[in-house]
C-alpha positions as CSV (number, residue, x, y, z in Angstrom):
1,X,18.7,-22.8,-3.2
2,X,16.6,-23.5,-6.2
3,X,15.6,-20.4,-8.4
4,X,14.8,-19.2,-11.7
5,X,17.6,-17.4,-13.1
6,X,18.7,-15.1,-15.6
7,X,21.7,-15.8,-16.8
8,X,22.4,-13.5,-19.3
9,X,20.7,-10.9,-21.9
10,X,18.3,-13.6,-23.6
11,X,15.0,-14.8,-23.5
12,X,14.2,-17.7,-20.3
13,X,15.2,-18.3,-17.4
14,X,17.5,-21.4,-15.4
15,X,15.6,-23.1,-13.2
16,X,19.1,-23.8,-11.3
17,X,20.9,-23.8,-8.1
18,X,22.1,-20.6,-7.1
19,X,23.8,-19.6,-3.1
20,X,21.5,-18.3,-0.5
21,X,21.9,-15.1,0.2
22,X,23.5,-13.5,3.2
23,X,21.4,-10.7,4.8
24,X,22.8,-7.3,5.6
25,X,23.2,-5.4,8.8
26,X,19.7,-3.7,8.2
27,X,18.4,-6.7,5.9
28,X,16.6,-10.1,6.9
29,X,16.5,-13.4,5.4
30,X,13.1,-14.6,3.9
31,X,12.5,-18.0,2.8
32,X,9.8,-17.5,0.0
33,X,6.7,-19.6,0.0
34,X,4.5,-17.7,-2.9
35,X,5.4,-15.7,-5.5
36,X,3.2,-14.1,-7.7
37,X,3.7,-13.3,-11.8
38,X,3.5,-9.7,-12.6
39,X,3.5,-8.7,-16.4
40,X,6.8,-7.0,-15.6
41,X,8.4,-10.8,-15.2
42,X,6.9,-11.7,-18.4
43,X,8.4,-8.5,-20.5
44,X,12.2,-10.2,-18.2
45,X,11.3,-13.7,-19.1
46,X,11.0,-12.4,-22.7
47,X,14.1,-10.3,-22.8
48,X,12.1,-7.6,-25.1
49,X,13.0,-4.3,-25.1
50,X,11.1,-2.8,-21.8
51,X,13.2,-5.6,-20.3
52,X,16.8,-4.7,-21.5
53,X,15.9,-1.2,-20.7
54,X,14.9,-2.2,-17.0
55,X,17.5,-5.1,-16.6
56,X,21.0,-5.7,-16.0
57,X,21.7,-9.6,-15.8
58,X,22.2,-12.2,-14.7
59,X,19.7,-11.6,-11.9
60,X,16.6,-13.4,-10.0
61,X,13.4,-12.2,-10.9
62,X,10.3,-11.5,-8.8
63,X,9.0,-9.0,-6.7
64,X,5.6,-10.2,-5.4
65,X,6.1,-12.5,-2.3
66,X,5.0,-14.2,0.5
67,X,7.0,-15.7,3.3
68,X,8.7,-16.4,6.5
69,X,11.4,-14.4,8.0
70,X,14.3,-16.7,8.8
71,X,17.8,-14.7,9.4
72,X,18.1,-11.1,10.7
73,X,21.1,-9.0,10.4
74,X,23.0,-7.4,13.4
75,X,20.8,-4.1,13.1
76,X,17.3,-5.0,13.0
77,X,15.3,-4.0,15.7
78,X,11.3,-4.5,14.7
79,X,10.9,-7.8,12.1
80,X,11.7,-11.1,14.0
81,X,12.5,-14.7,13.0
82,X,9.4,-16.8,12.0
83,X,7.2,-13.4,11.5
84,X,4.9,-13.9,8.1
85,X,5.8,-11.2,5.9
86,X,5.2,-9.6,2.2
87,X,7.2,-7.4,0.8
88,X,7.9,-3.4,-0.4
89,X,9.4,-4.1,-3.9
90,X,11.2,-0.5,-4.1
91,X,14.6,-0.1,-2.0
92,X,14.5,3.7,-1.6
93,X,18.0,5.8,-0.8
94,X,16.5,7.6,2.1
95,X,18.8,10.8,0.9
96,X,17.0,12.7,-2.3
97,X,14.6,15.0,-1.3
98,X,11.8,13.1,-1.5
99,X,13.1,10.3,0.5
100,X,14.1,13.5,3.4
101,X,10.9,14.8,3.1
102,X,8.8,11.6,3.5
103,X,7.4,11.2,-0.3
104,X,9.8,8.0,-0.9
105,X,7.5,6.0,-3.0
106,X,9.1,9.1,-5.5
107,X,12.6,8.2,-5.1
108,X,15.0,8.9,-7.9
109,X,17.2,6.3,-6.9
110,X,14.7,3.5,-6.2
111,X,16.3,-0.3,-6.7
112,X,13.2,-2.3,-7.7
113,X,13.4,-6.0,-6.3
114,X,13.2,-8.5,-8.6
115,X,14.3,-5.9,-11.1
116,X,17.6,-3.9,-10.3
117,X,18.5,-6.2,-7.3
118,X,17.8,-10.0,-7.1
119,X,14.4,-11.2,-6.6
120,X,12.0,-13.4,-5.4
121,X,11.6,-16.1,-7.7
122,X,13.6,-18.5,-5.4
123,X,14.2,-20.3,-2.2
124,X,15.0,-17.3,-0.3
125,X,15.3,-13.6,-0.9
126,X,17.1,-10.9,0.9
127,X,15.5,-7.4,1.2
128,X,15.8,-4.5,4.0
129,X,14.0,-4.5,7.3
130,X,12.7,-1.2,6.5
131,X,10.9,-2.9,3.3
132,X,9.3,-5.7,5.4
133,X,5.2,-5.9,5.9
134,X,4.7,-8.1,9.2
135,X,1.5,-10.2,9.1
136,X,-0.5,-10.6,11.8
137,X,-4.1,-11.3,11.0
138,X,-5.0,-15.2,10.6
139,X,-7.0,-14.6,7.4
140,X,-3.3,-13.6,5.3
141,X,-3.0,-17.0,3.8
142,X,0.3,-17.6,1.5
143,X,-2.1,-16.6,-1.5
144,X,-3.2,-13.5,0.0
145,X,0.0,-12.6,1.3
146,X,1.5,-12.6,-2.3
147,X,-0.6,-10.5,-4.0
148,X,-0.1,-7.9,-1.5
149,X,2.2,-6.0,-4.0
150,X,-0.2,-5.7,-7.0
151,X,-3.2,-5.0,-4.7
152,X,-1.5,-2.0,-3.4
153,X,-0.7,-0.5,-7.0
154,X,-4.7,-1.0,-7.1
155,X,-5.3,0.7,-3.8
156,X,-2.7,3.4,-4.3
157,X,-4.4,4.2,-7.8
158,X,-8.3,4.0,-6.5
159,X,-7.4,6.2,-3.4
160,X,-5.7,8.7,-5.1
161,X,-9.1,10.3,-5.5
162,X,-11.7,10.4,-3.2
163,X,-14.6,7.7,-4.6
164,X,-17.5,8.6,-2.4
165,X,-20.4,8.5,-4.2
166,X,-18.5,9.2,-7.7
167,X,-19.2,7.8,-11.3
168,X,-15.9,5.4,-11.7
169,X,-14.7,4.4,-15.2
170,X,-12.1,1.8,-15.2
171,X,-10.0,0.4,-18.7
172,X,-8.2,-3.3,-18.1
173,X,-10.0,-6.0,-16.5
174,X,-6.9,-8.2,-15.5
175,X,-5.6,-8.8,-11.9
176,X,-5.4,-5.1,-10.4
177,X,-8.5,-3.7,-12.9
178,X,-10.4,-6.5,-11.0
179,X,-9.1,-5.4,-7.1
180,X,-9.7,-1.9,-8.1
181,X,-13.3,-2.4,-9.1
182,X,-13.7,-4.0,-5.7
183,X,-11.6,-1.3,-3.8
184,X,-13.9,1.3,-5.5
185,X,-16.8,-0.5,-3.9
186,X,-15.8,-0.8,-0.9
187,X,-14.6,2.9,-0.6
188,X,-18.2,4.3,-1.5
189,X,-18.3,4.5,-5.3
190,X,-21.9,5.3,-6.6
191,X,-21.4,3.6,-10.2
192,X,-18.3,1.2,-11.9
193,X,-18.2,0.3,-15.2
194,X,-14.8,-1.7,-16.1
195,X,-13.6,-2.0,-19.9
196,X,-11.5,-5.1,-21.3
197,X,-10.8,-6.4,-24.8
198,X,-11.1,-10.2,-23.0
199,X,-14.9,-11.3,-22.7
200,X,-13.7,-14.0,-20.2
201,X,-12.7,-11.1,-17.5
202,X,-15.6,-9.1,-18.0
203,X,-17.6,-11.9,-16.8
204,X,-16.0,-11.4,-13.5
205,X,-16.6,-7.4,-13.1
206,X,-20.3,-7.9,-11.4
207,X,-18.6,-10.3,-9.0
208,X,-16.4,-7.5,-7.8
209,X,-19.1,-5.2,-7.6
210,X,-18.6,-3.2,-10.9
211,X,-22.2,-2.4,-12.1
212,X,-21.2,-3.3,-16.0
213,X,-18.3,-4.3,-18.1
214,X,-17.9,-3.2,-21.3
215,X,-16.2,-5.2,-24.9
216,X,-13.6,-2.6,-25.6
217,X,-14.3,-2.5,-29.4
218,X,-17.5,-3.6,-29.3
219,X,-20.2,-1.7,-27.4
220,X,-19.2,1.9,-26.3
221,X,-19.2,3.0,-22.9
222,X,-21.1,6.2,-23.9
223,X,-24.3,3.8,-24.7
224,X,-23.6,2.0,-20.9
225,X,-23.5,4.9,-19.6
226,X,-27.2,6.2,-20.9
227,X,-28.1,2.5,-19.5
228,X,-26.8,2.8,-16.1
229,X,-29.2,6.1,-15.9
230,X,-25.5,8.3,-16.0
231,X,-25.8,12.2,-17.4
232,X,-23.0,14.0,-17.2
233,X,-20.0,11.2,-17.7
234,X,-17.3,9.8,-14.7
235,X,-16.4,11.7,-12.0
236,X,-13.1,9.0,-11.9
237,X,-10.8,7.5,-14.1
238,X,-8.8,4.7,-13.3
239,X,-6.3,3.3,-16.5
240,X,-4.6,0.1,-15.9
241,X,-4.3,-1.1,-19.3
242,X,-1.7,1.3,-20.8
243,X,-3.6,0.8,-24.0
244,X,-4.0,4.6,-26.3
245,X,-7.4,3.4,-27.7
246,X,-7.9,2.6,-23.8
247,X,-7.3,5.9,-22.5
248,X,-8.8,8.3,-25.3
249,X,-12.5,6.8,-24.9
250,X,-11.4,7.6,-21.0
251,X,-11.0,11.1,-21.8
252,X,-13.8,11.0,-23.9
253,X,-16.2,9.9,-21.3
254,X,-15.2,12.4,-18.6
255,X,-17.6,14.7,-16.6
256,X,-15.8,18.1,-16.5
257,X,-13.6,18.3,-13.9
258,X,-12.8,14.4,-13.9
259,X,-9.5,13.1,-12.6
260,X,-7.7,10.2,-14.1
261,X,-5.5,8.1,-12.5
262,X,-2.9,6.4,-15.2
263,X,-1.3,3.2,-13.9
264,X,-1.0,1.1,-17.2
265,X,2.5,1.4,-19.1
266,X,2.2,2.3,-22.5
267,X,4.2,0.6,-25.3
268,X,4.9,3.5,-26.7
269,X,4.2,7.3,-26.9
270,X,0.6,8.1,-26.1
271,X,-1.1,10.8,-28.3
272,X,-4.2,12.5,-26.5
273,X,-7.2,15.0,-27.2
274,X,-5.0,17.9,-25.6
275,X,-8.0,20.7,-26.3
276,X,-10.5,17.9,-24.6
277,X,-8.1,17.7,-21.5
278,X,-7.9,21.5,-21.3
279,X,-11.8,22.5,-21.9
280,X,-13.2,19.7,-19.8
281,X,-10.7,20.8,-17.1
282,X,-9.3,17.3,-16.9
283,X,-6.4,16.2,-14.1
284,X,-4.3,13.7,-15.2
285,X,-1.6,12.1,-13.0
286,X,0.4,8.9,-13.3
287,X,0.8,6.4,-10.3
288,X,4.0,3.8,-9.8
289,X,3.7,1.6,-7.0
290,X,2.6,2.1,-3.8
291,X,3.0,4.8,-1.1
292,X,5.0,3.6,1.3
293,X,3.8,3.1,3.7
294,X,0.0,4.3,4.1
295,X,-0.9,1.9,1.0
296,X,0.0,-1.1,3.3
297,X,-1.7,0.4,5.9
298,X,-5.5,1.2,3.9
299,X,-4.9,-2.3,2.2
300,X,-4.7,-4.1,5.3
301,X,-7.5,-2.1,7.3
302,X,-9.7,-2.9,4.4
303,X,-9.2,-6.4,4.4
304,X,-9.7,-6.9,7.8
305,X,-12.6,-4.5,8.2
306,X,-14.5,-6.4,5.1
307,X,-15.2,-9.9,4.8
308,X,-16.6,-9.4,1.3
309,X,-13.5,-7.4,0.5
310,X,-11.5,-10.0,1.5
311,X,-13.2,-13.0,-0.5
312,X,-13.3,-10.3,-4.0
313,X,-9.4,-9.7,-3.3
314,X,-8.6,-13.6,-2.8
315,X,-10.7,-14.5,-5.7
316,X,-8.4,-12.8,-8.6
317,X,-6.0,-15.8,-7.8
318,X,-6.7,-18.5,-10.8
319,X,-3.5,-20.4,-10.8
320,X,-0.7,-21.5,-8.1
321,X,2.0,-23.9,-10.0
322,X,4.7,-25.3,-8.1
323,X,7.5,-23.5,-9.1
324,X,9.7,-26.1,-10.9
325,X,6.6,-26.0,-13.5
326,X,7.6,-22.0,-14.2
327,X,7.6,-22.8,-17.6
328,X,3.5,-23.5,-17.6
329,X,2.8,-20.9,-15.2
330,X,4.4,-18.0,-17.6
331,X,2.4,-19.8,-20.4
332,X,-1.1,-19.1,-18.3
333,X,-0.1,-15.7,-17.3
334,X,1.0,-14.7,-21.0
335,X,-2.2,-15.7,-22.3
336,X,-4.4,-13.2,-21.1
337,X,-7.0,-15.6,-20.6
338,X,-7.1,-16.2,-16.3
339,X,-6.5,-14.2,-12.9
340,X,-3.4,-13.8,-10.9
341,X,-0.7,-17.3,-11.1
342,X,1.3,-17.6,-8.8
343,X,4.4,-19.8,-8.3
344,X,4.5,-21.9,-5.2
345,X,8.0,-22.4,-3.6
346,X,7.3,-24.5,-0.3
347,X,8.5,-28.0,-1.7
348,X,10.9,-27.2,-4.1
């Protein structure tokens, strides 16, 4: 099979032929048809140093996919040959106490695909039954179906508090910042206001059905506020960017009593207004993927309960690039400047 390959502890990847893989007892066989960037492929593409402290090649990256079951092992009872699946990117150990008592999505022994196990940037991927989402609705195109991964880190963050009829402040406008302004919307948000250092992606906020974007920099989100007819700061906070000038204006901006939701990695140490988190009464808790599996679950009732939903979700796609053209595709998703790209894998 074709894939893009890591060969060693450098920078790039092989676009190269490397053997299909053999599916477990438990596992199936899934020939990939879309796969979508994530910026955790670019930090493995670039070999920097959140890379060599995640990776351990030569590997296959890619964790966000769409495809076709085509080989079952021995075991599986549930996912069957030609079923249209995504993906669950985290292979839990099922034996910590948080697998036993049903929290996996906190494993301490989660394998990441794409990561600590071979990915989905190629013909045909291998992961366990257990970590198999079965399409069934007509609407999941190939596009849709790959972004099912990032779309539940923006679900799983959003839902984590309850949005009805809350003040929502969101910092980072790229792929998920944009599905989470659209996931607030649609679960009852009162008003969204979405922050980005990128002019281009604020332009698509409204679209989503943020009520402003704001020019991280620029214009300050206590002056939007005061437009939007807001008095006492957000009830919400939801920080994707994992930039510290990002999340201190957050903090700033809270109501008392606001709860923030921190999804973006930092690239280094945060430093934060400790006495502000402490006198405004402020919760703070960090998100990593999605829960598995009631994410899957509210992400798919959502799309097929909301037809609007559905068409904001789609619409963060910019790019699909045949995947021999990887080298392009990493170019557009290192720039900043568009949606989600994804690589397309049907006529390799």
């Amino acid at each position: 099979m074709k894939a893009l390959y890591k060969s060693g502890p450098h920078a790039g990847f092989e676009y190269t032929d490397r053997p299909v893989p053999e599916p477990g007892a438990h596992d199936v066989l899934i020939r990939v048809h879309m796969a979508g960037i994530c910026g955790t492929d670019l930090h493995i593409e670039a070999y920097d140093q959140a890379a060599q402290d995640m990776i351990a090649p030569p590997m296959i990256p890619g964790h966000e996919f769409y495809g076709e079951v085509v080989k079952t092992g021995d075991y599986v009872k549930d996912v069957k040959v030609g079923d249209r699946v995504s993906g669950e990117g985290h292979v839990v150990c099922g034996m910590c106490r948080n697998c036993r008592a049903g929290r996996r999505q906190m494993c301490i022994r989660t394998q990441s695909v794409g990561v600590q196990r071979d990915g989905a940037f190629a013909e045909y991927v291998v992961i366990p039954e257990s970590n198999v989402w079965v399409h069934t609705d007509d609407f999941v195109t190939p596009e849709l179906g790959a972004i099912f991964d990032p779309l539940g880190n923006a679900t799983h963050t959003a839902l984590l508090n309850n949005l009805v009829g809350e003040d929502v402040l969101i910092t980072g406008a790229g792929p998920i910042g944009l599905m989470s302004a659209a996931i607030a919307r649609h679960a009852g948000a009162r008003k969204i206001v979405v922050t980005d250092l990128n002019e281009e992606r604020l332009k698509l906020v409204e679209g989503m059905g943020a009520d402003a974007g704001v020019l991280a920099g620029k214009e300050k989100i206590s002056d939007v506020q005061r437009r939007l007819g807001m008095n006492e700061g957000f009830d919400v906070g939801l920080e994707i960017s994992g930039a510290q000038p990002a999340l201190s204006e957050m903090i700033e901006n809270m109501n008392h009593g606001g709860r923030i939701a921190l999804l973006g990695l930092p690239n280094g140490a945060w430093s934060v207004d400790g006495g502000r988190i402490v006198t405004r009464m402020l919760t703070l808790q960090g998100v990593y993927g999605r829960e598995m599996y009631e994410t899957w679950y509210a992400m798919t009732a959502m799309l097929q309960t909301d037809e609007l939903f559905r068409e904001r979700i789609t619409s963060v796609i910019s790019d699909v690039v045949p995947a021999s053209e990887w080298r392009e595709a990493f170019d557009i998703a290192r720039s900043g400047q568009r949606g989600k790209v994804l690589l397309d894998w049907r006529n390799v």
